[in-house]
C-alpha positions in Angstrom: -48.1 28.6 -143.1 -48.6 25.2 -144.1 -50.0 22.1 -142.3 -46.5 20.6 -142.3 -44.8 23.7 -141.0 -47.6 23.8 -137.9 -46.0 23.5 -134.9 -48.5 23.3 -132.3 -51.7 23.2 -131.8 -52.2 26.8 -131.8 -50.6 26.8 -135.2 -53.1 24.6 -136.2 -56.2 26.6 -134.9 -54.7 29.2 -136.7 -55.2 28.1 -140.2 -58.3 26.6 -139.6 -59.9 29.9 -138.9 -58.1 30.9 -141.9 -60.0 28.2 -144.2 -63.1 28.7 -142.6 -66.1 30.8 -142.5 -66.4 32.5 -139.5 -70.0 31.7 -139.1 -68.4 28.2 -139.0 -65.6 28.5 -136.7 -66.9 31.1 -134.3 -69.9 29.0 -132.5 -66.6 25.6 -132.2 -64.4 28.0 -130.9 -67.6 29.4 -128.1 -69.0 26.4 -127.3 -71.7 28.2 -125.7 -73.1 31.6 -124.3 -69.7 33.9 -124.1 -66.7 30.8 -124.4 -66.3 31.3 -120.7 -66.7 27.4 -120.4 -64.0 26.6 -123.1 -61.3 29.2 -121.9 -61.9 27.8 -118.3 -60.6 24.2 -119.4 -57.6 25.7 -121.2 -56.4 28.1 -118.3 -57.0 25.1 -115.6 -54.1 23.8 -117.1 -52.1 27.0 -116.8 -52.6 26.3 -113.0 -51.2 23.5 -112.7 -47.0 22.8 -113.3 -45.1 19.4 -113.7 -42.5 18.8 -111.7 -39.4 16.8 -113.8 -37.5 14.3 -111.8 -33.8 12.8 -112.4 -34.3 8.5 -113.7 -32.3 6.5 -112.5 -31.0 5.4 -115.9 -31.8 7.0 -120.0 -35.7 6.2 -120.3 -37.4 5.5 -123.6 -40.9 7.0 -123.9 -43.8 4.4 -124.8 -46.8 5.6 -124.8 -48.6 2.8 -125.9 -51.5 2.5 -123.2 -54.5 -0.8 -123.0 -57.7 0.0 -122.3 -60.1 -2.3 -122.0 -58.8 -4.9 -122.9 -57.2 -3.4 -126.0 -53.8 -1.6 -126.4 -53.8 2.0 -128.9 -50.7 3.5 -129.7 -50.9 6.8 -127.4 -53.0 7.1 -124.4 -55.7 9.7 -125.6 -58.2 9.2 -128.6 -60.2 11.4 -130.8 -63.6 12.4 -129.0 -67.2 13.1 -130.4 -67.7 16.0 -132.2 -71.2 16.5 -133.1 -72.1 18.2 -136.3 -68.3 18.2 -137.5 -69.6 17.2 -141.1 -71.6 20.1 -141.0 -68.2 22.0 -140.4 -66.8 20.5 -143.6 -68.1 17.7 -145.7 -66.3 14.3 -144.8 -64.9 15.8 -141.5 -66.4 12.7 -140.1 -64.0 10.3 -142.2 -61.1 12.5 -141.9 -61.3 12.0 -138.4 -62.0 8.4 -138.5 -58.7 7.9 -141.2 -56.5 9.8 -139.0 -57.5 7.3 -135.9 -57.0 4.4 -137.7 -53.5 5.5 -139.5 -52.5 7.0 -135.6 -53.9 3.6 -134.2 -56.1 5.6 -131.6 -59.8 5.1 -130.5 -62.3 7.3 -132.4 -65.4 8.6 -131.1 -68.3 8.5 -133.3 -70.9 11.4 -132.0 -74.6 9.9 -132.3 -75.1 13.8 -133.8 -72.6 13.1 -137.0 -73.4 13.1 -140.4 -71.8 9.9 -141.1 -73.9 7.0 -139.8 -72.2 4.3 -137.3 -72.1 1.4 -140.5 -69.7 3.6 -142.6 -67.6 4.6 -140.1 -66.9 1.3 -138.9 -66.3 -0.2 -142.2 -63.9 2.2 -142.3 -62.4 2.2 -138.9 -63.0 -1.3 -138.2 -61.8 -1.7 -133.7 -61.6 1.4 -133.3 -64.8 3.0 -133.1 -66.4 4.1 -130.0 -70.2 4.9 -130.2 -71.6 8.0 -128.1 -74.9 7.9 -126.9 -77.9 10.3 -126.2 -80.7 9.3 -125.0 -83.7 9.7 -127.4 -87.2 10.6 -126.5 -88.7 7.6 -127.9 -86.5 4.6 -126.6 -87.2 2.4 -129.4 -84.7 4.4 -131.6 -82.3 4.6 -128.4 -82.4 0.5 -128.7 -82.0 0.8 -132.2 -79.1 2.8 -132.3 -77.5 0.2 -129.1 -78.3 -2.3 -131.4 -76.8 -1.0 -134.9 -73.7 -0.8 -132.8 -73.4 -4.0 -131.4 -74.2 -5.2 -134.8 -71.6 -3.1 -136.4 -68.5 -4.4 -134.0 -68.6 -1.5 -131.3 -67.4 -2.5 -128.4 -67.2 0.3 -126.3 -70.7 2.6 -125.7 -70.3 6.0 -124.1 -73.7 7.2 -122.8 -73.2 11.2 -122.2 -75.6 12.7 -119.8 -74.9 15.8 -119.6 -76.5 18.5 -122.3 -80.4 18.3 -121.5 -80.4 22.0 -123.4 -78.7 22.7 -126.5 -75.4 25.0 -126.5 -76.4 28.9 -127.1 -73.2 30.6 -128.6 -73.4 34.4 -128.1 -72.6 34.6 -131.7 -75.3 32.3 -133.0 -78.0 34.0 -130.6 -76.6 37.2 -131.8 -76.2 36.6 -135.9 -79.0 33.8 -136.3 -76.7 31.9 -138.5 -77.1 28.6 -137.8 -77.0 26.5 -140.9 -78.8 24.4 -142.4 -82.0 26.0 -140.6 -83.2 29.0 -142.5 -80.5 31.8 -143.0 -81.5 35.7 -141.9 -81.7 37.7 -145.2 -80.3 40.7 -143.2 -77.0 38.4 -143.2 -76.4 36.8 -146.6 -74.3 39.3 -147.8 -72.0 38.6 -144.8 -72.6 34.9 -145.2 -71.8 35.2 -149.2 -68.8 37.4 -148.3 -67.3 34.7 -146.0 -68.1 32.4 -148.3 -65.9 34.0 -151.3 -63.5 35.0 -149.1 -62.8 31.0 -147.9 -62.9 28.8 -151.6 -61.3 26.3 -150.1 -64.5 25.7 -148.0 -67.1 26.9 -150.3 -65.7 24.9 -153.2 -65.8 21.6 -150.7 -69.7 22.5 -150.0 -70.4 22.6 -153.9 -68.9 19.1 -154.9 -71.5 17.6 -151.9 -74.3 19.3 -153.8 -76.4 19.6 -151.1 -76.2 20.4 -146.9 -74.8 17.3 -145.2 -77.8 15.7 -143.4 -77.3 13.8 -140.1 -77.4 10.7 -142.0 -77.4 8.3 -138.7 -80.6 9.9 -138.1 -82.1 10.0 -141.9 -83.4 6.3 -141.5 -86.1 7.1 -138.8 -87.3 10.6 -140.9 -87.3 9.0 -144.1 -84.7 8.6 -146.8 -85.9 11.4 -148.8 -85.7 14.2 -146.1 -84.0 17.4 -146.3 -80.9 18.3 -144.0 -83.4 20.8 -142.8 -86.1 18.0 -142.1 -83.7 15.5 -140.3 -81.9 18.5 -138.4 -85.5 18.9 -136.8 -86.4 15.5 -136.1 -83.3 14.9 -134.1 -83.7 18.0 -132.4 -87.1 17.1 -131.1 -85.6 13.5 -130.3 -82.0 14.4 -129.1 -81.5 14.3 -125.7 -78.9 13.8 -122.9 -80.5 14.9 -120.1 -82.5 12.0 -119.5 -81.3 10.7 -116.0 -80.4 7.9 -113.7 -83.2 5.5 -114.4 -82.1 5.8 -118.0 -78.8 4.6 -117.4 -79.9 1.9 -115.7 -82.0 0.9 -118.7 -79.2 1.5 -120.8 -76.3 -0.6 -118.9 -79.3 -3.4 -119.0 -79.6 -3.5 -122.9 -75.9 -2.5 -123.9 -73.5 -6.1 -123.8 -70.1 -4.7 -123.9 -68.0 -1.9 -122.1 -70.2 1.5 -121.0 -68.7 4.8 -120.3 -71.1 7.7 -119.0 -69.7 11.1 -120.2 -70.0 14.1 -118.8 -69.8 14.1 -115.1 -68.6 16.8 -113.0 -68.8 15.7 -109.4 -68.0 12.3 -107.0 -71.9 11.5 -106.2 -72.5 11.5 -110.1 -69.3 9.7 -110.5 -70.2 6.9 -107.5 -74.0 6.5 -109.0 -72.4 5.7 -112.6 -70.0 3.1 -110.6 -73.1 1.7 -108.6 -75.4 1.1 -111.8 -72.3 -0.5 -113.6 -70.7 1.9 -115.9 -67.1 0.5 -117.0 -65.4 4.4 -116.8 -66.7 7.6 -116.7 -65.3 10.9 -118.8 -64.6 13.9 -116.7 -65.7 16.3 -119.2 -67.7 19.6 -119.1 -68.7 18.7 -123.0 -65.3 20.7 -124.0 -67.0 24.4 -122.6 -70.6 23.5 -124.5 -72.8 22.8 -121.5 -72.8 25.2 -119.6 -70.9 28.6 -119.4 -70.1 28.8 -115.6 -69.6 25.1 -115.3 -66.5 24.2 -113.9 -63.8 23.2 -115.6 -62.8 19.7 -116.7 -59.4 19.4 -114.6 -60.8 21.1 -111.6 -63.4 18.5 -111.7 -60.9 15.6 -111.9 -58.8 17.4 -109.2 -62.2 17.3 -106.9 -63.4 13.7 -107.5 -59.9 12.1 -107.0 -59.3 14.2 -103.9 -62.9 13.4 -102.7 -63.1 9.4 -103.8 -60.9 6.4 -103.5 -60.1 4.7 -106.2 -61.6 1.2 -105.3 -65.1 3.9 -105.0 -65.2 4.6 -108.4 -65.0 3.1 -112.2 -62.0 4.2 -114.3 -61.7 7.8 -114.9 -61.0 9.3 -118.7 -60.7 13.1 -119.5 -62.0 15.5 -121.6 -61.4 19.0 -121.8 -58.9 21.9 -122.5 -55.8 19.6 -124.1 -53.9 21.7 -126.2 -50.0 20.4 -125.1 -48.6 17.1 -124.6 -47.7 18.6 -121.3 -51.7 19.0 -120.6 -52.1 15.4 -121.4 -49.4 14.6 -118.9 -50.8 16.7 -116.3 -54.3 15.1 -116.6 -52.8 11.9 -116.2 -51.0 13.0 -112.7 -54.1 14.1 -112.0 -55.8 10.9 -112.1 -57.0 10.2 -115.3 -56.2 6.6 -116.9 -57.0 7.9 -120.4 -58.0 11.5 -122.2 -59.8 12.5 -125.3 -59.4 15.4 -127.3 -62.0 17.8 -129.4 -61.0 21.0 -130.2 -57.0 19.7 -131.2 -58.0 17.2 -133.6 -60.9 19.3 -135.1 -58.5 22.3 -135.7 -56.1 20.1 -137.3 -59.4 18.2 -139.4 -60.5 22.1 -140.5 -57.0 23.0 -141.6 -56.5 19.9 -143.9 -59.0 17.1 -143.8 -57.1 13.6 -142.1 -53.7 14.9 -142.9 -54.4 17.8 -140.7 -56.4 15.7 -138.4 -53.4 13.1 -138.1 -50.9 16.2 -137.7 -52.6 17.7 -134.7 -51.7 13.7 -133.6 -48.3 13.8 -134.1 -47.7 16.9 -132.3 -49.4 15.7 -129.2 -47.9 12.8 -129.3 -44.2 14.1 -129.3 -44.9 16.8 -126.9 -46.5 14.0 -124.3 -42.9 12.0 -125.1 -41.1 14.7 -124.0 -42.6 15.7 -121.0 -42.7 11.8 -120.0 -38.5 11.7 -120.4 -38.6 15.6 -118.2 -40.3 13.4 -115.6 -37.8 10.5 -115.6 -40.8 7.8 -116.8 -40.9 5.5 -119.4 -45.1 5.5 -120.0 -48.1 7.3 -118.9 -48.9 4.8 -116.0 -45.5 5.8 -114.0 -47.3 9.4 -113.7 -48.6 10.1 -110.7 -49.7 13.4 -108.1 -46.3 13.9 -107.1 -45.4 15.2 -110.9 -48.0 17.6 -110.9 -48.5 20.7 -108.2 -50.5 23.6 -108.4 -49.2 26.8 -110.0 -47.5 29.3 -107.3 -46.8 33.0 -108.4 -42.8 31.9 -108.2 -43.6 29.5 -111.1 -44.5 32.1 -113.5 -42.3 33.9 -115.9 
């Protein structure tokens, strides 16, 4: 199969594990511990069915949606994925070009090996910058302020990974490039290696392991991958608390989102220290295995708060369909990102695959809107979405 013969996500998936290693593919596709956390997004949305009404008259699908202040062609953007140049060199602009040629937000992860000054010089309006706290918060400030400086308008502070993930095949293999390899494993790793060129021949023309690049400035600008890997390990975190979100809304100028909560009293603090939005998100399956999932979450908060209680709500979390996106938004949310979708499509062929993965989202959400008798995402509400009943399944 070829990219242009993908027709779903799934497809997609697909021949990214086909291109690449498995010691690279298998810790995306866990997230952490088992992949109980991931799965549990995904089947949330097997739960749930949309309910198609009759229009009144033919309706044409927009789904050109404004937020903040500025319109994007579809109502979901790409979301930070940490490390993706790691995955495969340039993954970082890949993503970024498929944003701008799809005219959709793009979230810039604050753990990417492109730095925030490339990335918006080639994605200029449409970057978002994510946000960890760092230990020292003189490089937190530093990083607010190379944003604002490079156009950024929107920050989006994620709180919710004090502890690295712990993939059950990472714990179990210790692969985890660059840090030092297990000898017991290199012939496995050269074997995957030989047996995916496509990847292995993209890792030669770098000449050396991507380095966190964002991150180089503050280790020094001869250090290793290795060395800067390290030094944002020590530095890296998103577990930081309230009080530094209150610092943060202080110093940052423009529009905040905090990403990552789960529950209405975390959802109300963010709205009472000024957040702009919040992401629903339970960091795509990453955080924590049992956590709950994303769209049970959303179900929860908007059953539990009204609306003039809380900020804006965005998603994050298990879209694989159009039809998910459209039952997130009937769910409450005002916006969603995606992860997984766009990085499959990134891993089976750079932007074109990135920009695919897009496209196919974009014209299954189209068709569920015209099944529900609406013309854009904002005329989907709770009574197009019900939970799944035992006579709803095949």
């Amino acid at each position: 199969m070829r990219i242009r013969d993908a027709v779903s996500i799934a497809d997609l998936r697909m021949l990214a594990s086909r291109r690449t290693p498995k010691f690279v593919f298998q810790p995306v596709e866990e997230g952490t511990e088992s992949g109980r956390g991931q799965r549990a997004n995904v089947d949330a949305f097997a739960r749930r069915v949309l309910v198609p009404r009759v229009a009144e008259e033919p309706v044409t699908a927009d789904l050109s949606t404004t937020v903040f202040g500025r319109r994007y062609a579809a109502p979901f953007g790409i979301s930070a994925i940490g490390y993706a140049g790691k995955m495969w060199p340039g993954a970082d602009r890949a993503l970024a070009e498929a944003a701008v040629a799809a005219d959709l937000p793009f979230m810039l992860s604050m753990g990417t090996v492109a730095d925030i000054e490339s990335i918006t010089r080639l994605a200029p309006g449409r970057v978002w910058q994510q946000l960890y706290a760092a230990r020292d918060t003189r490089i937190t400030d530093e990083f607010i302020g190379r944003a604002r400086d490079c156009g950024v308008d929107v920050l989006v502070h994620t709180v919710d990974m004090p502890v690295s993930p712990a993939p059950d095949y990472v714990s179990r293999t210790g692969i985890r490039p660059p840090l030092p390899l297990p000898l017991a494993r290199l012939p496995g790793i050269a074997w995957e290696c030989l047996t995916h060129p496509a990847w292995t021949m993209a890792m030669a023309r770098v000449g050396r392991v991507p380095r966190l690049e964002g991150w180089a400035r503050y280790v020094g600008q001869r250090a290793s991958a290795r060395d800067v890997l390290k030094f944002v390990g020590s530095q890296m975190i998103s577990g930081a608390g309230w009080r530094e979100v209150e610092r943060i809304r202080r110093a940052w100028p423009g529009k905040l989102v905090v990403k990552g909560l789960l529950c209405g009293a975390d959802v109300a603090r963010a709205h009472a220290v000024g957040a702009d939005a919040v992401t629903v998100s339970n960091h795509g399956g990453n955080k924590l295995d049992a956590a709950i999932a994303s769209l049970d979450a959303l179900d929860a908060i908007v059953g539990a708060m009204a609306e003039a209680e809380r900020p804006l709500l965005f998603f994050d979390g298990g879209i694989r369909r159009g039809s998910d996106a459209a039952i997130a938004h009937a769910s409450g949310a005002a916006f969603n990102f995606v992860g997984r979708a766009a990085l499959y499509g990134m891993l089976a062929g750079g932007s074109a695959g990135a920009l695919k993965a897009i496209e196919l989202l974009k014209g299954e959400l189209a068709r569920s809107l015209l099944h529900l008798g609406v013309a854009s995402v904002d005329q989907v509400g709770p009574s197009h979405v019900r939970p799944t009943h035992s006579s709803d399944r095949p």
